[in-house]
N, C-alpha and C positions, 0 to 999 in steps of 0.2 A: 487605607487606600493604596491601590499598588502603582507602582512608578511605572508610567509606558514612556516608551521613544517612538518620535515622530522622525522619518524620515525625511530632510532636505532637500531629497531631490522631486519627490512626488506629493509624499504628505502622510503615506502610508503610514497608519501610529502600529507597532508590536508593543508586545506586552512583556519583554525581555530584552537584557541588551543580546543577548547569542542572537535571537532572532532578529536582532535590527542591523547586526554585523552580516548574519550572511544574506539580508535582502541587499544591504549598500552593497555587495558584491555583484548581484546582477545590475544594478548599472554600472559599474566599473569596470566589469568583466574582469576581475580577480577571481584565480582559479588555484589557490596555492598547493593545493595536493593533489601530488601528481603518483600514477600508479607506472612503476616502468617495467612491468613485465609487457604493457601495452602503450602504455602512452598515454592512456585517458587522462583530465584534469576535471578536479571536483572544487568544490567550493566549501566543502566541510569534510571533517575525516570521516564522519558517519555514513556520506553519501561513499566516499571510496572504499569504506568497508563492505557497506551495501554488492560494489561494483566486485571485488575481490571474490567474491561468492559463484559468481556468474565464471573465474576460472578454476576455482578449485573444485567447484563442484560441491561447496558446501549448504547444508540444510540443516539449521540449527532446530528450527521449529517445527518439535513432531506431535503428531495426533497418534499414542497411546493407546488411548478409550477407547477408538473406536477402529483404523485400518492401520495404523502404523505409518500412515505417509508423510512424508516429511516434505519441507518447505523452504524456500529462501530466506521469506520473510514473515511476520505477522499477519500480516494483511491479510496476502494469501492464503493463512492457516482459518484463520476466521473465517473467510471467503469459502474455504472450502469444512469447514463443521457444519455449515449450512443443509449440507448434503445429510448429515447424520440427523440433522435436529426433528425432531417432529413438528415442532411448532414451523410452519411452511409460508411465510410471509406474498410467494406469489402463488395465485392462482391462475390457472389455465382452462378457460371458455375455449369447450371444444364443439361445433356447429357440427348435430347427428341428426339425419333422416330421422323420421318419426318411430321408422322398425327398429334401427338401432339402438334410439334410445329404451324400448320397451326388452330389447334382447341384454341390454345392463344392469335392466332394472331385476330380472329375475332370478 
């Protein structure tokens, strides 16, 4: 069984101490890393490296396979394979006149 921590201020349980150190920080408002090319304060080094990206202009995560475009972060690179994928999770209901639809059809 794995150890969680319950937060004291709210009740909120995580499932690690890292994550239960940097929620107590949003109610304390403890911000210990600070970036001084700007000034920003983060609450973990990961969110200031995150932040560091947005000046230097870095994009660590690139799509290869398919255009070459590169990313800030993960997310966004997922976010955007979406575009290559064939499997298309949304579809689009498009309302055509009756002529239109038989002019698609053929």
């Amino acid at each position: 069984r794995e150890k969680s921590f319950q937060c004291s201020q709210c009740g909120k349980v995580l499932q690690n101490h890292s994550s239960i150190v940097l929620h107590i920080r949003t109610h304390s408002g403890e911000y210990p890393f600070k970036y001084n090319q700007c000034g920003e304060v983060y609450s973990s080094t990961s969110y200031l490296t995150w932040h560091k990206r947005i000046h230097t202009g870095g994009k660590p995560f690139e799509n290869p396979s398919e255009c070459g475009k590169t990313f800030r972060d993960s997310s966004l690179l997922r976010l955007h394979e979406g575009i290559h994928s064939r499997d298309k999770p949304y579809k689009i209901k498009l309302k055509l006149k009756k002529r239109e639809r038989q002019t698609l059809q053929m």
